[in-house]
TORKOL-4160 file (C-alpha; in steps of 0.2 Angstrom, whole numbers, padded with zeros to 4 digits, m for minus):
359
<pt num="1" X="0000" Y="0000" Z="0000"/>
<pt num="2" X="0007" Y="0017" Z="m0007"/>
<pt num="3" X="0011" Y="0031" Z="0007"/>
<pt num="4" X="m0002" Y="0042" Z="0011"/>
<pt num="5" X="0006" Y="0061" Z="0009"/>
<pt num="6" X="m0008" Y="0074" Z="0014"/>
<pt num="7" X="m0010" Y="0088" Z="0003"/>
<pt num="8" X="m0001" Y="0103" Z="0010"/>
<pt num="9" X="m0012" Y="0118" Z="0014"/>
<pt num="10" X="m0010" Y="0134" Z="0006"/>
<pt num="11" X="m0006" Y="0147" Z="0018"/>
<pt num="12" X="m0018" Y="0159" Z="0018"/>
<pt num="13" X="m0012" Y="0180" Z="0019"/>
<pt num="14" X="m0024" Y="0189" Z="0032"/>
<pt num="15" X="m0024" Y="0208" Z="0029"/>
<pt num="16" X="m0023" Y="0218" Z="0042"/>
<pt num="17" X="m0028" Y="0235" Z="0041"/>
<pt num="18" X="m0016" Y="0245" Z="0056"/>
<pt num="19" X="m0021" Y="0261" Z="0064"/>
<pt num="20" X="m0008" Y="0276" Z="0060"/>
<pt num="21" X="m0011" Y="0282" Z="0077"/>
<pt num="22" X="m0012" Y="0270" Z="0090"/>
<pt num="23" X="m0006" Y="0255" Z="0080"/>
<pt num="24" X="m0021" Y="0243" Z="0083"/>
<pt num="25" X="m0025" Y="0232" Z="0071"/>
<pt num="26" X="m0043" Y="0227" Z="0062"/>
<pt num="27" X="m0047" Y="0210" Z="0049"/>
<pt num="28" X="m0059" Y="0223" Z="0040"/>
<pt num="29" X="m0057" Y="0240" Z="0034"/>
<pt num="30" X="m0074" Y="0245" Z="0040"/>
<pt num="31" X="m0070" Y="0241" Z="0058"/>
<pt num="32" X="m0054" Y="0252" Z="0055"/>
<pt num="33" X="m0065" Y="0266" Z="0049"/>
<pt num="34" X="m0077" Y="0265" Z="0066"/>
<pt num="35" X="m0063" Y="0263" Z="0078"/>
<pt num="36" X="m0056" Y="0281" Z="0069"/>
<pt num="37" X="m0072" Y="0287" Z="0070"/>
<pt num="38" X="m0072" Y="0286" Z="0091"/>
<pt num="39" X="m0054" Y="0286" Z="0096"/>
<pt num="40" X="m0054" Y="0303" Z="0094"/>
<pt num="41" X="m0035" Y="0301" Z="0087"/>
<pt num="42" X="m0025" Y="0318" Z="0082"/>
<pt num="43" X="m0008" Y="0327" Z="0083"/>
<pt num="44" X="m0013" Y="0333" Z="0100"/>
<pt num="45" X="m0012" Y="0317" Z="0107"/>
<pt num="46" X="0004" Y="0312" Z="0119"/>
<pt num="47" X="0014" Y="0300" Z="0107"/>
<pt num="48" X="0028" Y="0291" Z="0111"/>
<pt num="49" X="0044" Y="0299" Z="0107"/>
<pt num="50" X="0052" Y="0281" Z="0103"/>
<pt num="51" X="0038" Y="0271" Z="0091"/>
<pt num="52" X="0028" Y="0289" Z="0087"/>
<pt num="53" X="0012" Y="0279" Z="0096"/>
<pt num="54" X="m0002" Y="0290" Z="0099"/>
<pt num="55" X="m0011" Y="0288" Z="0118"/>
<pt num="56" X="m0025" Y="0296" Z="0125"/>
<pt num="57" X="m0018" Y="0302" Z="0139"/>
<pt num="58" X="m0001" Y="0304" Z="0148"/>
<pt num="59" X="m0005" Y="0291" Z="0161"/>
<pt num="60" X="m0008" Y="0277" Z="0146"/>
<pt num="61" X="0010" Y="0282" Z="0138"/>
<pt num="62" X="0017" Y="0282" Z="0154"/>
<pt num="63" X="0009" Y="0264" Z="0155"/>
<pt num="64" X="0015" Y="0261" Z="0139"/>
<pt num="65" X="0035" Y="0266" Z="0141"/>
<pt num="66" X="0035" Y="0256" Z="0160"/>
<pt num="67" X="0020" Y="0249" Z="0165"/>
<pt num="68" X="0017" Y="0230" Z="0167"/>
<pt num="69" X="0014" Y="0228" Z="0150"/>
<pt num="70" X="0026" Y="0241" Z="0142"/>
<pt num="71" X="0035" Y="0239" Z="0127"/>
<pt num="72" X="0053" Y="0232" Z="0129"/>
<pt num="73" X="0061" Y="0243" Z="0116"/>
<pt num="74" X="0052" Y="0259" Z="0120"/>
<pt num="75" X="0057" Y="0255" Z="0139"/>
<pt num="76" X="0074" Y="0253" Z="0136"/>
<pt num="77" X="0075" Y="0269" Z="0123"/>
<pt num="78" X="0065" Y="0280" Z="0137"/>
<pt num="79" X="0075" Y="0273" Z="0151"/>
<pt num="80" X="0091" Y="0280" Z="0145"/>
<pt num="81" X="0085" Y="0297" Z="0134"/>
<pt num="82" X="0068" Y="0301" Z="0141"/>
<pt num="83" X="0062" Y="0314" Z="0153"/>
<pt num="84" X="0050" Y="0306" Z="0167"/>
<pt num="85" X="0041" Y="0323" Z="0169"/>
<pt num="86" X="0038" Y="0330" Z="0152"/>
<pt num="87" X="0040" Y="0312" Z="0143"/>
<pt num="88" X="0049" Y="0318" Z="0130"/>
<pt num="89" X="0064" Y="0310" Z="0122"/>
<pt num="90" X="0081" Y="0318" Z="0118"/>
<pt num="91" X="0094" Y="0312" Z="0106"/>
<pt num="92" X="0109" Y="0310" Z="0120"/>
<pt num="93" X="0110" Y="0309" Z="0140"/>
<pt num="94" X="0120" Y="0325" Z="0139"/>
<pt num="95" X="0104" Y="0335" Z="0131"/>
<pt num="96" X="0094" Y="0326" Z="0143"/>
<pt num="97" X="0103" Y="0330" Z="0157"/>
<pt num="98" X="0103" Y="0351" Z="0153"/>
<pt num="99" X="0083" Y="0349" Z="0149"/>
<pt num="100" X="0080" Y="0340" Z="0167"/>
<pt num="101" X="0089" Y="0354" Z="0175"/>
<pt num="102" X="0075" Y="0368" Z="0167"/>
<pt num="103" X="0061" Y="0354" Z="0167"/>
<pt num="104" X="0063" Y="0351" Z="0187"/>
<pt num="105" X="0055" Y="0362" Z="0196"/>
<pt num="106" X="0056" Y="0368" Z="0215"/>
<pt num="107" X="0041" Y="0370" Z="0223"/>
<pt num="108" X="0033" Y="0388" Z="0227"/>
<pt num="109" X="0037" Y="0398" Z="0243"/>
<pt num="110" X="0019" Y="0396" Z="0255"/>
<pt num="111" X="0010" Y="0410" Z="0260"/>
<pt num="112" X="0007" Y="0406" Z="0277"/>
<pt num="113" X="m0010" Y="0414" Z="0284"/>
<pt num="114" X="m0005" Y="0432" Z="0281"/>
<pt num="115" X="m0016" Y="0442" Z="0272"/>
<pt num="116" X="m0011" Y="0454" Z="0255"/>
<pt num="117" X="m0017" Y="0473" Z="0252"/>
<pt num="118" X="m0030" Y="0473" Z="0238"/>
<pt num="119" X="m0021" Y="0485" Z="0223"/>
<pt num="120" X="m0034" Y="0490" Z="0210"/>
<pt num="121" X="m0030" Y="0481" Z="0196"/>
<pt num="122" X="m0030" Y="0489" Z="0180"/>
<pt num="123" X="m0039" Y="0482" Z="0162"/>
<pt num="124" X="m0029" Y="0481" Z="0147"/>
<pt num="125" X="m0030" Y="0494" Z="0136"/>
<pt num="126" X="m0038" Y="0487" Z="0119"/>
<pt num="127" X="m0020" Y="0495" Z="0107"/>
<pt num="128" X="m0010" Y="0482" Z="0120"/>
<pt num="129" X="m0021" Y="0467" Z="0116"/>
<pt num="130" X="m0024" Y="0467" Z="0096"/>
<pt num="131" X="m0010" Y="0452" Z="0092"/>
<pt num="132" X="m0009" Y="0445" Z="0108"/>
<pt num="133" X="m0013" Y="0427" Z="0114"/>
<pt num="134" X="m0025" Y="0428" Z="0128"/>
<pt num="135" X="m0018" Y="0430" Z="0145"/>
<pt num="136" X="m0020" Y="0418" Z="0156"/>
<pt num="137" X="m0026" Y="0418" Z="0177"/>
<pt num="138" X="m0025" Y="0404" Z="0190"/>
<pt num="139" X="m0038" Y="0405" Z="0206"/>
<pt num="140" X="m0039" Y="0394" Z="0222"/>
<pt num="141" X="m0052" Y="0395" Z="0234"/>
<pt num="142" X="m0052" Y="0388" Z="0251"/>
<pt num="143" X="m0065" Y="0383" Z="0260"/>
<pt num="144" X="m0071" Y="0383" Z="0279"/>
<pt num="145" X="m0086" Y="0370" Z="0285"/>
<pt num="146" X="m0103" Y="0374" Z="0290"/>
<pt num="147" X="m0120" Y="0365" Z="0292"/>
<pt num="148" X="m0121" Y="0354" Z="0309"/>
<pt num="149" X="m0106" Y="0342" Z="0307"/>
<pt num="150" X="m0096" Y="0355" Z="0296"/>
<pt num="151" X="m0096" Y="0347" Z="0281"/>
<pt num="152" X="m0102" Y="0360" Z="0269"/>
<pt num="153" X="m0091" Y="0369" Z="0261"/>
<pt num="154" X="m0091" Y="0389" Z="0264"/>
<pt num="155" X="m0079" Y="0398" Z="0255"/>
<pt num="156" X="m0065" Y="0408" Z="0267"/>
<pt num="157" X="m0051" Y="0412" Z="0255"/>
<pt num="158" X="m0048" Y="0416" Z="0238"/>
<pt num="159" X="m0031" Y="0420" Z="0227"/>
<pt num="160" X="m0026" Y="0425" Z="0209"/>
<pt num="161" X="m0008" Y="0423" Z="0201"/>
<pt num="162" X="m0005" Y="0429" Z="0183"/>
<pt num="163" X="0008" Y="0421" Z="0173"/>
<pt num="164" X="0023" Y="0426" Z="0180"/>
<pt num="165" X="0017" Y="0419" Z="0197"/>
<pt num="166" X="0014" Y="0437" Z="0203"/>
<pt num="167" X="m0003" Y="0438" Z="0218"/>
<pt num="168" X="m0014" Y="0448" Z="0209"/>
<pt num="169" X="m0028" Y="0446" Z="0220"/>
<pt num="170" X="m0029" Y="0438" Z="0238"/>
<pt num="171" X="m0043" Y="0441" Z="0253"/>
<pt num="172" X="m0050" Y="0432" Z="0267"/>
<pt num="173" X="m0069" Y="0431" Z="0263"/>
<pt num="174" X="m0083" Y="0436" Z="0276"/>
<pt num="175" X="m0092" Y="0421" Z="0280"/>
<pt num="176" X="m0113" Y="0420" Z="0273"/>
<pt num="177" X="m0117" Y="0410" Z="0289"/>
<pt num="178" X="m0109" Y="0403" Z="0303"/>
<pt num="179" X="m0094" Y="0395" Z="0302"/>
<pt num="180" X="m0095" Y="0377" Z="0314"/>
<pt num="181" X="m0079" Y="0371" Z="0307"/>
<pt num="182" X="m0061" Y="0381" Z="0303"/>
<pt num="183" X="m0053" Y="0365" Z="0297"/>
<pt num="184" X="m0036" Y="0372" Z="0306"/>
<pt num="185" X="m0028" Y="0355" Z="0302"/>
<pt num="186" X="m0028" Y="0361" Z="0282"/>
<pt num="187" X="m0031" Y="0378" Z="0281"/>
<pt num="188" X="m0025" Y="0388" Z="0298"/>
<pt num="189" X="m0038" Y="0399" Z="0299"/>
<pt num="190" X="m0045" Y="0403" Z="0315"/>
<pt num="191" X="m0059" Y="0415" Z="0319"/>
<pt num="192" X="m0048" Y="0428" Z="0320"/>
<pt num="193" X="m0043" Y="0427" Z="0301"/>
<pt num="194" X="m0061" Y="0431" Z="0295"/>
<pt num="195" X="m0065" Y="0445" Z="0305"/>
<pt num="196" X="m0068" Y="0459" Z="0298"/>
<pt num="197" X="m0065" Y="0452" Z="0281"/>
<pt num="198" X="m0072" Y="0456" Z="0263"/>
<pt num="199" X="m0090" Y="0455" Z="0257"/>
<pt num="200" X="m0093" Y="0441" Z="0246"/>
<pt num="201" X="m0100" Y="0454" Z="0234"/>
<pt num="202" X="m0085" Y="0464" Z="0235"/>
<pt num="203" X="m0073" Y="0450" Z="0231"/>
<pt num="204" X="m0085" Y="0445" Z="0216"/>
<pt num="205" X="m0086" Y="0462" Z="0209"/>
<pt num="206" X="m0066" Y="0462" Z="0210"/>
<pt num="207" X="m0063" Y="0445" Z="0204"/>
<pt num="208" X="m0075" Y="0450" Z="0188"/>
<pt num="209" X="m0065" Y="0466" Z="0185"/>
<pt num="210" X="m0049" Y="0455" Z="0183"/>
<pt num="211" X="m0055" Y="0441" Z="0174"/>
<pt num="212" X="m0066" Y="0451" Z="0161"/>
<pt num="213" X="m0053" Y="0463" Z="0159"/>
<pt num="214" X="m0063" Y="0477" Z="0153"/>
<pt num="215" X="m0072" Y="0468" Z="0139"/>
<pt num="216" X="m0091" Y="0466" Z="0139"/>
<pt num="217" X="m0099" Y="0449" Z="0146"/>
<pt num="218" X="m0108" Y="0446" Z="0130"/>
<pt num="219" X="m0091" Y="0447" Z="0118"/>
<pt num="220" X="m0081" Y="0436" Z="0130"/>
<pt num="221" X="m0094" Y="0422" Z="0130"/>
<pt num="222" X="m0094" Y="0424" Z="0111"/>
<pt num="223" X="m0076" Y="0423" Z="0108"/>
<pt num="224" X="m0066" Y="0426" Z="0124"/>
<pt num="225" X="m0062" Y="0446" Z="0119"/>
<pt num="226" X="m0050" Y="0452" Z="0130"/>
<pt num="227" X="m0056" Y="0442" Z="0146"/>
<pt num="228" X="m0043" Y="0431" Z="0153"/>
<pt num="229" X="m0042" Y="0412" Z="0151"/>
<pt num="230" X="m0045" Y="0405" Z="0169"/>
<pt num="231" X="m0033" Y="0389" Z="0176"/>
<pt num="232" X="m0039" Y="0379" Z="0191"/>
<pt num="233" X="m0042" Y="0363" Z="0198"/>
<pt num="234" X="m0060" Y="0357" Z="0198"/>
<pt num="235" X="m0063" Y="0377" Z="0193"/>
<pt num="236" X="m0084" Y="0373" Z="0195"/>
<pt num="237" X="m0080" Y="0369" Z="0210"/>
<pt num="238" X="m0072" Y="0384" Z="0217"/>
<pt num="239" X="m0084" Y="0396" Z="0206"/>
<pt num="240" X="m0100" Y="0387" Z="0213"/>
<pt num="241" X="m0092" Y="0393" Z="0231"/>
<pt num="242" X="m0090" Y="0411" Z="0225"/>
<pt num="243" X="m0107" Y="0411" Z="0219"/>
<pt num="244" X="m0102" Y="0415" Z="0200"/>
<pt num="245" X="m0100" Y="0410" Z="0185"/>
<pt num="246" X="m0090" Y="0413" Z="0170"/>
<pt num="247" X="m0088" Y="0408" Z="0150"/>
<pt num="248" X="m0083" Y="0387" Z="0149"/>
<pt num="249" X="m0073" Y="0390" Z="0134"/>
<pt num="250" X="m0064" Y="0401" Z="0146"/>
<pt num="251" X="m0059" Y="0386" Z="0158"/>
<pt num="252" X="m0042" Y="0378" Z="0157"/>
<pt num="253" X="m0046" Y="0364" Z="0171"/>
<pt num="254" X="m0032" Y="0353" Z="0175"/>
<pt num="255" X="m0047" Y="0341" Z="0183"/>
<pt num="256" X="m0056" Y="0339" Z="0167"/>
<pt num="257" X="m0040" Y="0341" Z="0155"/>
<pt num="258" X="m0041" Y="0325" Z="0145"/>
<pt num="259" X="m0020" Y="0323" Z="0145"/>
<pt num="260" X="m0020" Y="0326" Z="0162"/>
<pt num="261" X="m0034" Y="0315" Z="0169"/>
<pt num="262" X="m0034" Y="0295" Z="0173"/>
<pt num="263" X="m0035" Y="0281" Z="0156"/>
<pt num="264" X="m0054" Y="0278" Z="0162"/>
<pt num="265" X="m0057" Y="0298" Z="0164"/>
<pt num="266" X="m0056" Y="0302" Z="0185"/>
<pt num="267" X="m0049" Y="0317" Z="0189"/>
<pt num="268" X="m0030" Y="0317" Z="0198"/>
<pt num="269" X="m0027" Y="0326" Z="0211"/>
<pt num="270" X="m0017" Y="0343" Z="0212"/>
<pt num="271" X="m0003" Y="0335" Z="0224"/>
<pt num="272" X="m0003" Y="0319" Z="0211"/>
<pt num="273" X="m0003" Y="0330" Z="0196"/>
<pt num="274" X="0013" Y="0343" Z="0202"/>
<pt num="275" X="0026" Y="0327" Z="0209"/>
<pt num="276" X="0022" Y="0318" Z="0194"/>
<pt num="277" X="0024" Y="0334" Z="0179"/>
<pt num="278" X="0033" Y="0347" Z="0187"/>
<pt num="279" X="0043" Y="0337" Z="0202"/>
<pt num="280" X="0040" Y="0344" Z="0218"/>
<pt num="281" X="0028" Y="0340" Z="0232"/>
<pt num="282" X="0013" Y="0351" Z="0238"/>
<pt num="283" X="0001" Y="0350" Z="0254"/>
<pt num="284" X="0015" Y="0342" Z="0265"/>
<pt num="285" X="0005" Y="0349" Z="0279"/>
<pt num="286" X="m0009" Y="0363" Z="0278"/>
<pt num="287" X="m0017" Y="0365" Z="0260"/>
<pt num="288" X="m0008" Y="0383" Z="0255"/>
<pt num="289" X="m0018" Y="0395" Z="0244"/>
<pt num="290" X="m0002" Y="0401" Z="0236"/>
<pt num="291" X="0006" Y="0386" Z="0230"/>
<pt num="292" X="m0010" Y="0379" Z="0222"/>
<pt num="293" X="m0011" Y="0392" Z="0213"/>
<pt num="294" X="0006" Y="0392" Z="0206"/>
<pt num="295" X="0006" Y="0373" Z="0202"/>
<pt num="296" X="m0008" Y="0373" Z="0192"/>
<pt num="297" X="m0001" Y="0388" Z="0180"/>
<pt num="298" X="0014" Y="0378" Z="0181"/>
<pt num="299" X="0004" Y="0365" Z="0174"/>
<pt num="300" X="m0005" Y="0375" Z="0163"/>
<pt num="301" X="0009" Y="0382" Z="0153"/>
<pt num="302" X="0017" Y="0368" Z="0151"/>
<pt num="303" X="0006" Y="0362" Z="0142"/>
<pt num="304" X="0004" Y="0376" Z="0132"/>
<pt num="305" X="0021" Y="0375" Z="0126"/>
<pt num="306" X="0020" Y="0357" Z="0118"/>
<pt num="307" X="0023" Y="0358" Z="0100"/>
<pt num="308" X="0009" Y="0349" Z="0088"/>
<pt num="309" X="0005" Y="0353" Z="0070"/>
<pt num="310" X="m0001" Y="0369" Z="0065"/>
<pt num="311" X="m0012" Y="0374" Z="0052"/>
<pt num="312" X="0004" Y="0381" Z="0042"/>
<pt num="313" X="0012" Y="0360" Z="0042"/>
<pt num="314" X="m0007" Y="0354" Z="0039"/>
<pt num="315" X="m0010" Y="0340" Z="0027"/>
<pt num="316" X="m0022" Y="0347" Z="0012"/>
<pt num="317" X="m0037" Y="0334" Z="0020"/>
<pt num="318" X="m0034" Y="0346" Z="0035"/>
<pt num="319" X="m0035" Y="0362" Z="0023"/>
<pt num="320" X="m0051" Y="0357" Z="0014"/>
<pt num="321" X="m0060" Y="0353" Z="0030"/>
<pt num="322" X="m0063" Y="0333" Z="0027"/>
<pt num="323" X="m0071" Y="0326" Z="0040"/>
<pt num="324" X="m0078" Y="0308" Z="0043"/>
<pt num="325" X="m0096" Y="0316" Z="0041"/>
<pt num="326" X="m0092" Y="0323" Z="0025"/>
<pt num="327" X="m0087" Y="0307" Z="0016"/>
<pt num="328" X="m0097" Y="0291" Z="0011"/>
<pt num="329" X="m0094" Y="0273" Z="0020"/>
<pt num="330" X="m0083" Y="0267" Z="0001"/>
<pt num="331" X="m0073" Y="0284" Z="0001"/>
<pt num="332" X="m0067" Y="0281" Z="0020"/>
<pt num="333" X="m0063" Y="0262" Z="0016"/>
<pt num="334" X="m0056" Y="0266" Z="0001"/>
<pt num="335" X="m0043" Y="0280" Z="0012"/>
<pt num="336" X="m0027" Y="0274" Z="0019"/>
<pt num="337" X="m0025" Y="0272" Z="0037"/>
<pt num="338" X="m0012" Y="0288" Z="0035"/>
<pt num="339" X="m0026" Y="0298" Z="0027"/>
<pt num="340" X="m0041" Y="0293" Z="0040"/>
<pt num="341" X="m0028" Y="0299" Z="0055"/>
<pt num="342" X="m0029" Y="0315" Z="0047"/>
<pt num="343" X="m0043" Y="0319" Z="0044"/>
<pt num="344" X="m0048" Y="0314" Z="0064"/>
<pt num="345" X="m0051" Y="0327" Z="0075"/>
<pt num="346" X="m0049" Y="0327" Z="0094"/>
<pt num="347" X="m0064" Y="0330" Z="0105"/>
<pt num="348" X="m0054" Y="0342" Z="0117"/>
<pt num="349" X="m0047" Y="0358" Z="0114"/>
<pt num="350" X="m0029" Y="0357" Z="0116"/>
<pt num="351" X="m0020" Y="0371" Z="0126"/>
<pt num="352" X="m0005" Y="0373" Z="0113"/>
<pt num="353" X="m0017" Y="0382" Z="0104"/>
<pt num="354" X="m0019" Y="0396" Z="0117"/>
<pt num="355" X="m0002" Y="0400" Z="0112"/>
<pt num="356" X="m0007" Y="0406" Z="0095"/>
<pt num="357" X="m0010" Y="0425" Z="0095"/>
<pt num="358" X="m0027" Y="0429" Z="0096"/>
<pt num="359" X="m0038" Y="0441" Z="0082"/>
């Protein structure tokens, strides 16, 4: 009886069809083409400086360069060139070593408990803002408890910094009702630091003069004017305590700031935030006013100064406004994943674009 040999099986080739940003991988071109549609994926995304991969958030490329499942080349790369605060990635240990030294930062002087002389502030005149980005303010409210077991919040404190970390504004605030609660162990405050202090209505009035900076409510909610951006942490928050409100497009939150925030959407903290992006540690005993102001504009403008593509390096789907909306099912499948990532669009406002001159 011959030898039975089995007849060999062709090999079938599976195409796979790659995402240019984030570097999944799909069996069908139509699954590509919804995964682009919901990811969101854009230039102002954190990538990795080592494979160029695209991530939602710096917490997921941080899990990506040494988390448990990281990638061993991108580890190894990142290890020896890469920055742990910024996470960028230089081309020797020496560049490296002379960006730590500016990227490192000391933390802010505190403020203690004392209290600041208002100045009047003055609005910019409209000849010194034509050409100019918009100027940004940090705020931090602190609060005092109230109600029965003093768990209600009851604003006590507020402070402004500009850019250059200069106190713009600073008060102790005259409690609405009665105060059952100082919460000494965080803020310091004792009854003595709220006597005699300003009217909420004052500080709202004082407040809205800086941030508005002249220009009419109406015009700021439309396109910002010459109002201020506002930086905070948890911003409703702290606005909700003074009793006011103020444009959203305005905000710059680093609560609710997509790169900032956890891979499943929760908020980090202010103290997790500053050790982890600008090095230093805040809130080692009382919560200080001063310091949190200065960490979150710290925060703020640095991410302001990431580079990302501009409309002047723009790819022509950019230029002619192509958007997954704008295009049949065949015309996106028949796109190449490179062409599909640009025409993607990201569903936050990236603060590198503040840095931009304003009309």
């Amino acid at each position: 009886m011959a030898d039975f040999e089995p007849t060999p099986l062709k090999t079938l080739a599976i195409t796979r069809h790659k995402c240019a940003a984030c570097f999944q991988q799909f069996k069908k071109k139509e699954h590509l083409v919804a995964h682009m549609k919901i990811s969101h994926h854009s230039v102002h995304q954190p990538k990795c400086g080592v494979c160029q991969k695209h991530c939602k958030s710096f917490e997921s490329l941080r899990e990506h360069i040494s988390g448990p499942l990281a990638k061993a080349h991108c580890s190894s790369i990142f290890s020896q060139y890469g920055c742990q605060l910024c996470m960028e990635v230089f081309e020797s240990p020496i560049i490296l070593g002379e960006h730590k030294d500016q990227c490192l930062l000391t933390a802010p002087a505190c403020l203690g408990t004392i209290n600041i002389p208002y100045i009047d502030y003055e609005a910019l005149e409209d000849e010194n803002y034509i050409g100019k980005r918009l100027e940004a303010v940090a705020i931090d409210c602190q609060m005092v408890g109230c109600g029965s077991d003093g768990s209600l919040d009851l604003l006590a404190r507020v402070c402004l910094v500009d850019e250059e970390e200069n106190i713009i504004f600073h008060t102790y605030v005259e409690p609405q009702i009665s105060v059952t609660d100082y919460r000494y162990e965080l803020t310091g405050f004792t009854e003595e630091h709220l006597t005699d202090a300003m009217p909420l209505k004052e500080v709202q009035e004082k407040i809205s003069q800086i941030l508005y900076n002249g220009e009419s409510i109406g015009k700021a909610r439309l396109d910002g004017g010459k109002a201020k951006l506002l930086v905070g942490h948890n911003l409703e928050h702290d606005l909700d305590c003074l009793l006011m409100s103020y444009p959203e497009k305005l905000f710059r939150d680093t609560a609710t700031y997509r790169p900032l925030m956890k891979t499943n959407l929760v908020s980090h903290s202010l103290k997790y935030l500053s050790k982890t992006y600008l090095g230093y540690d805040i809130r080692l005993g009382t919560h200080d006013i001063y310091q949190d102001c200065v960490s979150v504009m710290r925060l703020y403008k640095r991410m302001r100064s990431q580079e990302h593509q501009d409309d002047k390096t723009a790819t022509s789907c950019t230029k002619q406004n192509l958007t997954f909306d704008n295009r049949t099912s065949k015309d996106l499948e028949d796109m190449s994943p490179d062409e599909l990532f640009q025409i993607s669009t990201p569903n936050y406002r990236c603060w590198c674009l503040d840095s931009r001159p304003s009309d």
